[in-house]
mmCIF file of the N, C-alpha and C atoms, coordinates in Angstrom:
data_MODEL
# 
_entry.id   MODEL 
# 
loop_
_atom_site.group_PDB 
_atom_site.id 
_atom_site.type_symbol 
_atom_site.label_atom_id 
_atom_site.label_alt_id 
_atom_site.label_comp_id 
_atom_site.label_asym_id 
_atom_site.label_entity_id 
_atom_site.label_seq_id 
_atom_site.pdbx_PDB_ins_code 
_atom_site.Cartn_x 
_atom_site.Cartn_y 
_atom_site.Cartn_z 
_atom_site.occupancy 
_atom_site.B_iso_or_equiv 
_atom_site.pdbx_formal_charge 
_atom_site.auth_seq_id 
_atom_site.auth_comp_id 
_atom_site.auth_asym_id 
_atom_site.auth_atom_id 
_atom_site.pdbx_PDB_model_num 
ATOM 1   N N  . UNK A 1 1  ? 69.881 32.864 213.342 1.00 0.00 ? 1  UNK A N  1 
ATOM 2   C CA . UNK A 1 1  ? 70.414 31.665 212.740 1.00 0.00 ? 1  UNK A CA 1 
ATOM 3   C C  . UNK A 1 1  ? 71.656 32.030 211.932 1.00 0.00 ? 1  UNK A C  1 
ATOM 4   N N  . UNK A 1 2  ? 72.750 31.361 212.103 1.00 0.00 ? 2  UNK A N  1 
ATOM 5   C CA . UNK A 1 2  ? 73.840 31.842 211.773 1.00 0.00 ? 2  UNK A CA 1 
ATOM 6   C C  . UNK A 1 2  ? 74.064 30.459 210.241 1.00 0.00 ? 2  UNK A C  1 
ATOM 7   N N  . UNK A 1 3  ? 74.405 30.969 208.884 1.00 0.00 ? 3  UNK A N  1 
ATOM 8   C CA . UNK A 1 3  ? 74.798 30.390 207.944 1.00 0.00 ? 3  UNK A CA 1 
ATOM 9   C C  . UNK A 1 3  ? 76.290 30.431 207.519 1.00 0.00 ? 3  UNK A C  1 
ATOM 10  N N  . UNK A 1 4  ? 77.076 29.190 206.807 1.00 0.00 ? 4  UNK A N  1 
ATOM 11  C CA . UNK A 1 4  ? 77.843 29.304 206.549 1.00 0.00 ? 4  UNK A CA 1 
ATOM 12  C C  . UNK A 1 4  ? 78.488 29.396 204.841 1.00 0.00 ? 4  UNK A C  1 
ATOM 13  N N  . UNK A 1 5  ? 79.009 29.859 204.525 1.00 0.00 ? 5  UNK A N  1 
ATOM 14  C CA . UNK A 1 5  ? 79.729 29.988 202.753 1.00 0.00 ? 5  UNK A CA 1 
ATOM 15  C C  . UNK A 1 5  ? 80.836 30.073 202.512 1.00 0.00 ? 5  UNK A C  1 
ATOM 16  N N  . UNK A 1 6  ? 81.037 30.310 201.233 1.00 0.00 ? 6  UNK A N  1 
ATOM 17  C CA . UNK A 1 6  ? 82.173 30.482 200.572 1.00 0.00 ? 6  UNK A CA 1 
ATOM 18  C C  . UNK A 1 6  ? 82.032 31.713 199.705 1.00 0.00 ? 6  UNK A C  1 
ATOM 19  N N  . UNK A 1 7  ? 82.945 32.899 199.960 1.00 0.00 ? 7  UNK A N  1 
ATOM 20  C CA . UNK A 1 7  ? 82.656 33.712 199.267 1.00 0.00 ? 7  UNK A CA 1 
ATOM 21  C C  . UNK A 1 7  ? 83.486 34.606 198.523 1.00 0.00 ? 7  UNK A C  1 
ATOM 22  N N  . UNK A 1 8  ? 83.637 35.129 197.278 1.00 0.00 ? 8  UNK A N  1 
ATOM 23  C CA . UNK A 1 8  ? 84.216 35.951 196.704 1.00 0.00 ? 8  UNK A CA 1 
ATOM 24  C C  . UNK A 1 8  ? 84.360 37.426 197.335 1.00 0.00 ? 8  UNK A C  1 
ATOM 25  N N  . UNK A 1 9  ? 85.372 37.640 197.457 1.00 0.00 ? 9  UNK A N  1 
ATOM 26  C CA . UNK A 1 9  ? 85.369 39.414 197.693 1.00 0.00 ? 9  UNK A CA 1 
ATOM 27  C C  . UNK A 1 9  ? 85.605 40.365 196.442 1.00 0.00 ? 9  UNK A C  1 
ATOM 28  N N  . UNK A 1 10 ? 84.316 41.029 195.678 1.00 0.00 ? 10 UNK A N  1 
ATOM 29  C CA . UNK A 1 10 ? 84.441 41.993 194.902 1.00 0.00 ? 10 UNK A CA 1 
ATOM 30  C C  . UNK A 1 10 ? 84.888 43.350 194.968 1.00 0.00 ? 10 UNK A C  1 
ATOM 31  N N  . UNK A 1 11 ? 84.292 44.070 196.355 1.00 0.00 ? 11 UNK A N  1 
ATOM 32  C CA . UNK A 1 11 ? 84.883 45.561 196.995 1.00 0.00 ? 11 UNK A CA 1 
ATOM 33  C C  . UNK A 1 11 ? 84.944 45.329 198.280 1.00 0.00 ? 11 UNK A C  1 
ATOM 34  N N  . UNK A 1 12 ? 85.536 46.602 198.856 1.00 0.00 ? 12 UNK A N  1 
ATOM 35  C CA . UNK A 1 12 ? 85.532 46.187 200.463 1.00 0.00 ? 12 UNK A CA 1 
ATOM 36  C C  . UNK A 1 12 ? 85.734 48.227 200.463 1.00 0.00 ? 12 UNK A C  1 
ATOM 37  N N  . UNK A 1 13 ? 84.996 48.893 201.480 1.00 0.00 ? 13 UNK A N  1 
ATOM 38  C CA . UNK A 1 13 ? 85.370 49.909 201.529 1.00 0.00 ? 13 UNK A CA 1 
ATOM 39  C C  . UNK A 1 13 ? 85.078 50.381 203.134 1.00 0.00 ? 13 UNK A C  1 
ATOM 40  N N  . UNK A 1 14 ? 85.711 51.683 203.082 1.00 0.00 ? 14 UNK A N  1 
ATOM 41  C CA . UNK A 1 14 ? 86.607 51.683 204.382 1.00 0.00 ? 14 UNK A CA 1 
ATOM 42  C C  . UNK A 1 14 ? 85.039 52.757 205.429 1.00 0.00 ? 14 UNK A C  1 
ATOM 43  N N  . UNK A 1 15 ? 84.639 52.110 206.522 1.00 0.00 ? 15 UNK A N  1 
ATOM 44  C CA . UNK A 1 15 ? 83.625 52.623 207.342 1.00 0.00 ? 15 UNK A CA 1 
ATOM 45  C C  . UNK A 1 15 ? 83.648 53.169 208.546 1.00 0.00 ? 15 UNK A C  1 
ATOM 46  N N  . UNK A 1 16 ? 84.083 54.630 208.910 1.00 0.00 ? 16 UNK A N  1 
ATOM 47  C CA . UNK A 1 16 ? 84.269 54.831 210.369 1.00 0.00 ? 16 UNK A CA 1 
ATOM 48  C C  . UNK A 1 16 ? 86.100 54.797 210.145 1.00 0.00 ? 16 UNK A C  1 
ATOM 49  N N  . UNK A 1 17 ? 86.221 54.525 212.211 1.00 0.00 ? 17 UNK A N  1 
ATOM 50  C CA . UNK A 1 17 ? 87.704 54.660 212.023 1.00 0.00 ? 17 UNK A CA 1 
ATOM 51  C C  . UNK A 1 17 ? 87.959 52.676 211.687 1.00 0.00 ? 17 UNK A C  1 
ATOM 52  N N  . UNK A 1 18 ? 87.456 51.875 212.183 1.00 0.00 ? 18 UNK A N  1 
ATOM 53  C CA . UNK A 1 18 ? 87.891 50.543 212.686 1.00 0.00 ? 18 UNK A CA 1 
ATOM 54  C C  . UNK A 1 18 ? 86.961 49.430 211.441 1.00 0.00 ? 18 UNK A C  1 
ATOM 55  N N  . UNK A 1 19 ? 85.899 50.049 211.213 1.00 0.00 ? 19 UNK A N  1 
ATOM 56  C CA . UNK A 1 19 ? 85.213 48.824 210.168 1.00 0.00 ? 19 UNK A CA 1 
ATOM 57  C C  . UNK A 1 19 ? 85.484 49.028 208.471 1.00 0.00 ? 19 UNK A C  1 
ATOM 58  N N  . UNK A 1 20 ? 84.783 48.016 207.843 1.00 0.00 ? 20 UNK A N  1 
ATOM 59  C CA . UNK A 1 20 ? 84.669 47.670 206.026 1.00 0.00 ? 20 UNK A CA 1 
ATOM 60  C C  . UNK A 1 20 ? 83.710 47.442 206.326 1.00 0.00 ? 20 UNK A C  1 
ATOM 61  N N  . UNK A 1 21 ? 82.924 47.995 205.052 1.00 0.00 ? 21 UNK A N  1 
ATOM 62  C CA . UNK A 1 21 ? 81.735 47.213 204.202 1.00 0.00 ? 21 UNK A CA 1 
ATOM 63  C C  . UNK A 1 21 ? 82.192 46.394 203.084 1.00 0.00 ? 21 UNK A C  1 
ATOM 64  N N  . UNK A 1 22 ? 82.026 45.517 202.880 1.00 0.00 ? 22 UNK A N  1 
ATOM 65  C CA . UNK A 1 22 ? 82.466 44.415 201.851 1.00 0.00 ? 22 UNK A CA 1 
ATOM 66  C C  . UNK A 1 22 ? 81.250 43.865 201.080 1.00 0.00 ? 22 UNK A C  1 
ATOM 67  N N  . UNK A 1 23 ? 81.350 43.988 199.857 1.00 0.00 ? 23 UNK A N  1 
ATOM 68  C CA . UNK A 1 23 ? 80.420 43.323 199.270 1.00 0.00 ? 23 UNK A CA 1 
ATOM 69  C C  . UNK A 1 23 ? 81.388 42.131 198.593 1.00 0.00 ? 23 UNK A C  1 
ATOM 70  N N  . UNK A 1 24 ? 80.395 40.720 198.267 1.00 0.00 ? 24 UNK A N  1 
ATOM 71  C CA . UNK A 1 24 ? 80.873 39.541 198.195 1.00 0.00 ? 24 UNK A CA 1 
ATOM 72  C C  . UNK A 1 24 ? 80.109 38.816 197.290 1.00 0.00 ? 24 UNK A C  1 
ATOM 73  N N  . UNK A 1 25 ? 80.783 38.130 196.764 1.00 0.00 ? 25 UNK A N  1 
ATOM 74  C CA . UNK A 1 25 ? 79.387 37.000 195.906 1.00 0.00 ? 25 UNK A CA 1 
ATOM 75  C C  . UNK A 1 25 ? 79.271 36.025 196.545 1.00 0.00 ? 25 UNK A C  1 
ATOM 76  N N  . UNK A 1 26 ? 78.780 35.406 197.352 1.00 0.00 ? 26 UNK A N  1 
ATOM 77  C CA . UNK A 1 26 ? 78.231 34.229 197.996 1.00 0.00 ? 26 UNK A CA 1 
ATOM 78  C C  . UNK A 1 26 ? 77.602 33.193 196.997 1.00 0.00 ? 26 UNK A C  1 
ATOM 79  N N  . UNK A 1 27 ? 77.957 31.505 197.078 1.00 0.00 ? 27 UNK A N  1 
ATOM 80  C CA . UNK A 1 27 ? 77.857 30.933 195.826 1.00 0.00 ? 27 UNK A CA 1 
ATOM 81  C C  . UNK A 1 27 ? 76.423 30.810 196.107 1.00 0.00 ? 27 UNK A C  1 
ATOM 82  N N  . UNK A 1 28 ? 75.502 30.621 197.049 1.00 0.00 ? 28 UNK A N  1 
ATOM 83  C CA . UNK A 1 28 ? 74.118 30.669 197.223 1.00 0.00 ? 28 UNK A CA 1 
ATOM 84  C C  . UNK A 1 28 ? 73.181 31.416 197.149 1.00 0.00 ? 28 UNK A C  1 
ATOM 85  N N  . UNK A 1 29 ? 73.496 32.496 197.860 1.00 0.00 ? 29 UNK A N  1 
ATOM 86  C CA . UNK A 1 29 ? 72.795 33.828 197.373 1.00 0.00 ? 29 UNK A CA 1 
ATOM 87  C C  . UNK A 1 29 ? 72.812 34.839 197.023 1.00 0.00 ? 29 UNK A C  1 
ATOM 88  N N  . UNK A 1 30 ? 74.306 35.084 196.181 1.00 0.00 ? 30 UNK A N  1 
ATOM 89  C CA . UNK A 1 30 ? 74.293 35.728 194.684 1.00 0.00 ? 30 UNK A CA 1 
ATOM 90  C C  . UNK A 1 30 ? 75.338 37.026 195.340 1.00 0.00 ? 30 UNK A C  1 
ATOM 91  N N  . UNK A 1 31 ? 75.121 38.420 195.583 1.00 0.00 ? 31 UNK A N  1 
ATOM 92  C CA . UNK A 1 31 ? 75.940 39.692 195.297 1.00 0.00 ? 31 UNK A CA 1 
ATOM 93  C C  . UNK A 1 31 ? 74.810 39.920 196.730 1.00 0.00 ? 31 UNK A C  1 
ATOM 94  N N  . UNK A 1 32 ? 76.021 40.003 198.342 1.00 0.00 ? 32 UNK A N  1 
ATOM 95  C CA . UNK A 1 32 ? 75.704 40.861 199.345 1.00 0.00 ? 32 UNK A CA 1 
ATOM 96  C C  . UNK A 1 32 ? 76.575 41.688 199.953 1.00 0.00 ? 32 UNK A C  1 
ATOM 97  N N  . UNK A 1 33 ? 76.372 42.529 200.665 1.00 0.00 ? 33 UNK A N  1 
ATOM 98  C CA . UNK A 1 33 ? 77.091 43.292 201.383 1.00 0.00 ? 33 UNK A CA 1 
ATOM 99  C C  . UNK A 1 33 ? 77.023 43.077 202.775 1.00 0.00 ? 33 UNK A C  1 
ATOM 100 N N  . UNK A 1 34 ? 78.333 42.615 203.446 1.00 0.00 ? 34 UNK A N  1 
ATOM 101 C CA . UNK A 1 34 ? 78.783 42.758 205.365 1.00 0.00 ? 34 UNK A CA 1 
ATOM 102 C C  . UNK A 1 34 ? 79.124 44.251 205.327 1.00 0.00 ? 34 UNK A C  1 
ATOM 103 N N  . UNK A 1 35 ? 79.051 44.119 206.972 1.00 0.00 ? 35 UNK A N  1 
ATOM 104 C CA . UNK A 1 35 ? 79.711 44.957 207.690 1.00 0.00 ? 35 UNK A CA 1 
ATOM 105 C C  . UNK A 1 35 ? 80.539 44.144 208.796 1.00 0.00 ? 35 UNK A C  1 
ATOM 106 N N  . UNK A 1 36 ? 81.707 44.494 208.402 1.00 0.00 ? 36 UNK A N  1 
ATOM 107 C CA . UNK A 1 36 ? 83.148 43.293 209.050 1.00 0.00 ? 36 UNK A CA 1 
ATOM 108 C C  . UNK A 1 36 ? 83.782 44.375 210.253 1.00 0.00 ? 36 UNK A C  1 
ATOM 109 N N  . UNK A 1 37 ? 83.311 44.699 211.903 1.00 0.00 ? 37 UNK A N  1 
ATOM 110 C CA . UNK A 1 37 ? 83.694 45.652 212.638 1.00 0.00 ? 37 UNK A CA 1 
ATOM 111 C C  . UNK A 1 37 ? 84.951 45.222 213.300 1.00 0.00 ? 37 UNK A C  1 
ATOM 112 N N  . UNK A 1 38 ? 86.097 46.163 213.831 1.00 0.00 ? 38 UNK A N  1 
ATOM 113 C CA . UNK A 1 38 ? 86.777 46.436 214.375 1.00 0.00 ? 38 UNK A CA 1 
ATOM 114 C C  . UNK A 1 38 ? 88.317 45.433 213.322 1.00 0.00 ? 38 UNK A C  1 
ATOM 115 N N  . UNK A 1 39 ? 87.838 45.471 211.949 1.00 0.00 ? 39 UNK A N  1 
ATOM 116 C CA . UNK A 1 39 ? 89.200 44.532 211.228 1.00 0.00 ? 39 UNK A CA 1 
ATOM 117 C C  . UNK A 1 39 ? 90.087 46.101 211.165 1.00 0.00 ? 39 UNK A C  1 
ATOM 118 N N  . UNK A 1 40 ? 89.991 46.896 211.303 1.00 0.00 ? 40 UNK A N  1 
ATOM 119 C CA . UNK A 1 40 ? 91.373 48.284 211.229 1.00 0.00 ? 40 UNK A CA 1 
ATOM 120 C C  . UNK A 1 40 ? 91.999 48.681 212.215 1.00 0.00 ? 40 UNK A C  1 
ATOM 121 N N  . UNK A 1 41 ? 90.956 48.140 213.037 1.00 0.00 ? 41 UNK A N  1 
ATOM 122 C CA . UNK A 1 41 ? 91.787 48.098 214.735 1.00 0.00 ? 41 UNK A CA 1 
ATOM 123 C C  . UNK A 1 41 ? 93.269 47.718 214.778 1.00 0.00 ? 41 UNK A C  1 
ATOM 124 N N  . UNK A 1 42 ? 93.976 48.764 215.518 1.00 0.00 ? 42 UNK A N  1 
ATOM 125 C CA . UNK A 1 42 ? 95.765 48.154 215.378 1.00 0.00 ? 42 UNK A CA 1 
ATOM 126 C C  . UNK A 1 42 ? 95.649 46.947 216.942 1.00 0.00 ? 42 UNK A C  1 
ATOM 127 N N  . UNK A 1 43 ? 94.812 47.367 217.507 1.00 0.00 ? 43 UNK A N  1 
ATOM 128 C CA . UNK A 1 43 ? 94.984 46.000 218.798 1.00 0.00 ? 43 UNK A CA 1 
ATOM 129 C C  . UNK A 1 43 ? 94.565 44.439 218.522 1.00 0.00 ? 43 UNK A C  1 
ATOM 130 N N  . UNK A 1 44 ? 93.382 44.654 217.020 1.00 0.00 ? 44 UNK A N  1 
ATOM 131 C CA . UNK A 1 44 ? 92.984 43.394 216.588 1.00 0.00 ? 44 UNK A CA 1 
ATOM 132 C C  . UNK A 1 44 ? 94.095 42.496 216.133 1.00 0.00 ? 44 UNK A C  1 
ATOM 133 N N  . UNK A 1 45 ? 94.484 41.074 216.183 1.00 0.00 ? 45 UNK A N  1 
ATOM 134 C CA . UNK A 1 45 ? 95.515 40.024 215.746 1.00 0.00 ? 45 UNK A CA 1 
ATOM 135 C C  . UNK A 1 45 ? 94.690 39.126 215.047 1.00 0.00 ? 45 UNK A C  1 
ATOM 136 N N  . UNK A 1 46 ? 93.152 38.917 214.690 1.00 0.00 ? 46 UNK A N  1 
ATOM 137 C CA . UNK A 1 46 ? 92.814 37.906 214.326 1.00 0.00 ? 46 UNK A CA 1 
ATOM 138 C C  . UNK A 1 46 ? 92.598 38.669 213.002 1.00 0.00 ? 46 UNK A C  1 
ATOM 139 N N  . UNK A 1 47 ? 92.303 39.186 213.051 1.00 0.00 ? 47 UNK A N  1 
ATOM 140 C CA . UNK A 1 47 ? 92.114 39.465 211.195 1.00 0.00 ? 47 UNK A CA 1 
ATOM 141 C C  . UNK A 1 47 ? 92.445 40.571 210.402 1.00 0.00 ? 47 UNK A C  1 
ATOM 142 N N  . UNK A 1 48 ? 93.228 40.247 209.243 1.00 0.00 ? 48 UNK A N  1 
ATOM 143 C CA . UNK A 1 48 ? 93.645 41.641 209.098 1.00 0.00 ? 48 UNK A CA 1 
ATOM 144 C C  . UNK A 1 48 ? 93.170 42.252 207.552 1.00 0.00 ? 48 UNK A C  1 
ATOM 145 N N  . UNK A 1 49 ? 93.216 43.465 206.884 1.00 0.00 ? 49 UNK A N  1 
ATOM 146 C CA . UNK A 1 49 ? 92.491 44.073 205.842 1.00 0.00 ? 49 UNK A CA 1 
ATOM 147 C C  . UNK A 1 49 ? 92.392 43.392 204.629 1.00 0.00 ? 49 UNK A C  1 
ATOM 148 N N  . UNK A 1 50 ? 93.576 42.768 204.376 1.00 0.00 ? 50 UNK A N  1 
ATOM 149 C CA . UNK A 1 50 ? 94.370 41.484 203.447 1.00 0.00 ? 50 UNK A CA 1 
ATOM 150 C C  . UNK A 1 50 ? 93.583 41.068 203.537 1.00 0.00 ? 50 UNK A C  1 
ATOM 151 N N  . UNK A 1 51 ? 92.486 40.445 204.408 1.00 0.00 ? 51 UNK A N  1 
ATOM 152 C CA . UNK A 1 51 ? 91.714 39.151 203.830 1.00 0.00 ? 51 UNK A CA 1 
ATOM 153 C C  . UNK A 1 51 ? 90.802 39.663 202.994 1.00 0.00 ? 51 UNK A C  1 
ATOM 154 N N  . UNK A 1 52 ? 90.563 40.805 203.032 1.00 0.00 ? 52 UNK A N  1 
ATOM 155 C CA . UNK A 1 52 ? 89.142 41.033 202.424 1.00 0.00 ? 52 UNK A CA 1 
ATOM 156 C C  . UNK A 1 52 ? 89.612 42.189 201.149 1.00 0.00 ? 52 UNK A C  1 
ATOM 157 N N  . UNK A 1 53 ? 90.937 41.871 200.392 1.00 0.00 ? 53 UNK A N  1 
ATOM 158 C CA . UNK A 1 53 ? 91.438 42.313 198.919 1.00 0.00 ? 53 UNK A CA 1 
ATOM 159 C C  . UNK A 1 53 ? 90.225 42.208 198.104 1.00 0.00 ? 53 UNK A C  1 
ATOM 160 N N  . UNK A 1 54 ? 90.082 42.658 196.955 1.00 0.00 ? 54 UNK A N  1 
ATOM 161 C CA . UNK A 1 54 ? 89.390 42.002 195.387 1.00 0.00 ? 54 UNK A CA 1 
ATOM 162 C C  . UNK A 1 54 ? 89.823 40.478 195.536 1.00 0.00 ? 54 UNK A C  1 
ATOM 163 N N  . UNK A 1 55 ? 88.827 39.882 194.832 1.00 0.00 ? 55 UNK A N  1 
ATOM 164 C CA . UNK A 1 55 ? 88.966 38.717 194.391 1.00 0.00 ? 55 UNK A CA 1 
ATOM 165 C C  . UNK A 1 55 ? 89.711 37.582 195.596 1.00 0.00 ? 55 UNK A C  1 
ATOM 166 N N  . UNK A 1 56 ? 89.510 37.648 196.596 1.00 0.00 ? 56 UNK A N  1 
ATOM 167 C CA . UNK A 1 56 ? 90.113 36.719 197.558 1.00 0.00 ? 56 UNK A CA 1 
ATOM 168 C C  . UNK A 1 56 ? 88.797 35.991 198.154 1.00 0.00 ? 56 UNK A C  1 
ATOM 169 N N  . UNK A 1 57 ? 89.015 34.406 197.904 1.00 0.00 ? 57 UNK A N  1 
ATOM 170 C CA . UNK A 1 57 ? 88.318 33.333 198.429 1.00 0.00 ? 57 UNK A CA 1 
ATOM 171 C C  . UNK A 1 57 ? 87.830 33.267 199.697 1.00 0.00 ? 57 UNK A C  1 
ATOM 172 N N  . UNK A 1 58 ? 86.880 33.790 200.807 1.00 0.00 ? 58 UNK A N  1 
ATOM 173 C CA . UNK A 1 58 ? 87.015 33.124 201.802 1.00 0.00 ? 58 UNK A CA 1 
ATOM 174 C C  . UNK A 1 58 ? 85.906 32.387 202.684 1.00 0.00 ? 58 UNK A C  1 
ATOM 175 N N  . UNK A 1 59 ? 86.133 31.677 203.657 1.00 0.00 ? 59 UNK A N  1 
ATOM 176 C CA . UNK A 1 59 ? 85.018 31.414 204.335 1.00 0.00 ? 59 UNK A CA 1 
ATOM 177 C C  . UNK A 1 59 ? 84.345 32.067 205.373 1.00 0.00 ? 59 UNK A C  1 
ATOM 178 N N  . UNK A 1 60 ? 82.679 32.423 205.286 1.00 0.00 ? 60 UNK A N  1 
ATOM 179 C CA . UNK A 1 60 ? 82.398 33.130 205.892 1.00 0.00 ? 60 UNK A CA 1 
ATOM 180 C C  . UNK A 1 60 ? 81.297 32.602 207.036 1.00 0.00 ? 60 UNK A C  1 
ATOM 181 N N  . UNK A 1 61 ? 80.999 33.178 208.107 1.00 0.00 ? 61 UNK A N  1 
ATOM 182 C CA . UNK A 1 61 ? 79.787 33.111 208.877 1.00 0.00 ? 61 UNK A CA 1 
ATOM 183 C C  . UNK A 1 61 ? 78.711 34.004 209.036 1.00 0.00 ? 61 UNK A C  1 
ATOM 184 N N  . UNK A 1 62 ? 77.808 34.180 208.617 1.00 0.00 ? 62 UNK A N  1 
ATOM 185 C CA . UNK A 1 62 ? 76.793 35.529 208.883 1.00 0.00 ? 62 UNK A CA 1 
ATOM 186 C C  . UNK A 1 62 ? 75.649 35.273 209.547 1.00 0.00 ? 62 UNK A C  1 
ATOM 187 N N  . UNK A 1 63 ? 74.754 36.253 209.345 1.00 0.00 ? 63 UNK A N  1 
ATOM 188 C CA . UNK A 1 63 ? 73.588 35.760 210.103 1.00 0.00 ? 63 UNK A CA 1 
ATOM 189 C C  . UNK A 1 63 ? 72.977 37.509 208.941 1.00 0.00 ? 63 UNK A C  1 
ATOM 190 N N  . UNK A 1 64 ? 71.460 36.989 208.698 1.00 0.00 ? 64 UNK A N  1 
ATOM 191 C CA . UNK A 1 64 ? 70.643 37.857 208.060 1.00 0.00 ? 64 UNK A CA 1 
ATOM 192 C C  . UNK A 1 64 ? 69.657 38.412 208.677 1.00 0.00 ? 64 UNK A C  1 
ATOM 193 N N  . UNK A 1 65 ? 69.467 39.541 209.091 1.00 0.00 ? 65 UNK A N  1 
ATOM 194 C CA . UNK A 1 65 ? 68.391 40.086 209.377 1.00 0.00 ? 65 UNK A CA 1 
ATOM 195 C C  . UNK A 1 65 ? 66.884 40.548 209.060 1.00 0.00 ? 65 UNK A C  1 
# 
């Protein structure tokens, strides 16, 4: 089941050659951590490291295991 938010970016640190772990405050369920794969990729165009600065707003999709 996939949920949707709004979320704060507190850290984001660097995993492998191509992924982040990002931890986030989500306004619902408080202080989590993603794993966001292939955003360091130089072939990726949809998203780039910028989104996931300190303190940047964004909207997210996840799913919890």
């Amino acid at each position: 089941m996939f949920n949707q938010s709004k979320a704060i970016v507190l850290h984001s640190i660097k995993y492998g050659e191509t992924s982040l772990i990002v931890n986030c405050f989500l306004y619902d369920l408080g202080v989590k951590s993603f794993m966001i794969k292939g955003v360091l990729n130089s072939k990726n165009k949809k998203f780039s490291k910028s989104y996931f600065l300190p303190l940047s707003i964004i909207y997210i999709t996840y799913s919890i295991k």
